[in-house]
N, C-alpha and C positions, 0 to 999 in steps of 0.2 A: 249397726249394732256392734261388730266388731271393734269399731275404734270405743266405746263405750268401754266394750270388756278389757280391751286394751290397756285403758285409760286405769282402771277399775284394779286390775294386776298391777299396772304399773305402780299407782300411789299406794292402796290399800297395803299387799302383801307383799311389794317388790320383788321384780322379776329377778333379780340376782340372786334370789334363795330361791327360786327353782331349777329344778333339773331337766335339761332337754326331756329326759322320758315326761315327768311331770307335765310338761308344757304341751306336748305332742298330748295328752292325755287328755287336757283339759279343751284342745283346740278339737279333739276327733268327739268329743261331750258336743261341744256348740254344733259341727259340724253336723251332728247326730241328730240334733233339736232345732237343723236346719238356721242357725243364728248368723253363719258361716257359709259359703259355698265351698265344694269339696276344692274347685280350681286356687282357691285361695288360702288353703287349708297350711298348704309346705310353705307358701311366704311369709303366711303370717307366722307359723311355726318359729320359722328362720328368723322373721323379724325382732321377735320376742327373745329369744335365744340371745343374737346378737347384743340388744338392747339390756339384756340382765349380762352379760361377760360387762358393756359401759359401764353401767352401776356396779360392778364388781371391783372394777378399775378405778373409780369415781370413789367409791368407801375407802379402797386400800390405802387411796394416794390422800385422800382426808384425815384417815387416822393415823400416816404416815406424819402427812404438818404437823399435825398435833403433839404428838410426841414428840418432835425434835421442837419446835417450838416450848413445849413442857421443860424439855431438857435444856434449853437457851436459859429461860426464864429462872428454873433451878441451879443456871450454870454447870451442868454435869458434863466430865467429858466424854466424849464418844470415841469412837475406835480409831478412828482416824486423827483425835488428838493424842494418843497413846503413841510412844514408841517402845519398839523391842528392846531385846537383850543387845542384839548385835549392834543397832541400831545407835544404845548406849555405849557401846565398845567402842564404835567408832568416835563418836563425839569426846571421851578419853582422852583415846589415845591421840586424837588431834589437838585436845587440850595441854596434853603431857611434852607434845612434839613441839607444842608454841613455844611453853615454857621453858622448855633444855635448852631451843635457839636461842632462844630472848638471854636466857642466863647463862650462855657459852659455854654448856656443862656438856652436851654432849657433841658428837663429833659427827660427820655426814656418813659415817657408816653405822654407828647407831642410831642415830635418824632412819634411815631406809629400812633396818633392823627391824625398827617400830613401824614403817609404816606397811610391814606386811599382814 
C-alpha cells in the first residue's frame, strides 16, 4: 500500500512542493490508519523527502535549458557575453598601443606609459 501512496504523491501532487513537516504529516496519517508500519515510517519519510529535493533539481535544471535555449533561439546576450568597463579599457588601450607602434608615433616610454 505504501509504494501505491508513494506513487500516488509522487505523480499526482509532486513531492518537491512538499515540506518535510508536510510529508512527516501525511506518512504519521497512513501510519495511524495502519497503511504504513511505524518501523517504516522514518525511511519512508526520508525516502520521499530525498526524492521531492530530485524533482526540485530535475524542474530547476529543466527551466534552466529552457531559458538559455529561449535566449539562443532569440539570440540575446547573456552575462557572460557582456564585457565591463574595465574590461573595455583594456581592449583600447591595446588597440591604441598597436596603432602608435604600427605608425611610429609614439615612443617606448610612452608605450609603457599606456600600458599601465
Amino acid at each position: 500500500m505504501a509504494g501505491l501512496i508513494e506513487k500516488s504523491i509522487n505523480m499526482g501532487l509532486g513531492v518537491f512542493s512538499y515540506s518535510r513537516e508536510k510529508i512527516e504529516e501525511v506518512v504519521d496519517d497512513l501510519v495511524n490508519r495502519g497503511e504504513v508500519a511505524r518501523k517504516d515510517a522514518k525511511d519512508l519519510v526520508n525516502d520521499l523527502v530525498k526524492k521531492g529535493e530530485e524533482q526540485r533539481d530535475d524542474v530547476k535544471k529543466m527551466i534552466r535549458d529552457e531559458i538559455l535555449e529561449a535566449l539562443d533561439y532569440k539570440d540575446i546576450a547573456r552575462k557572460e557575453d557582456l564585457i565591463n568597463k574595465e574590461d573595455l579599457r583594456k581592449i583600447i588601450r591595446e588597440e591604441l598601443i598597436d596603432i602608435l607602434q604600427e605608425k611610429e608615433i609614439a615612443t617606448k616610454t610612452d608605450i609603457s606609459e599606456l600600458k599601465k
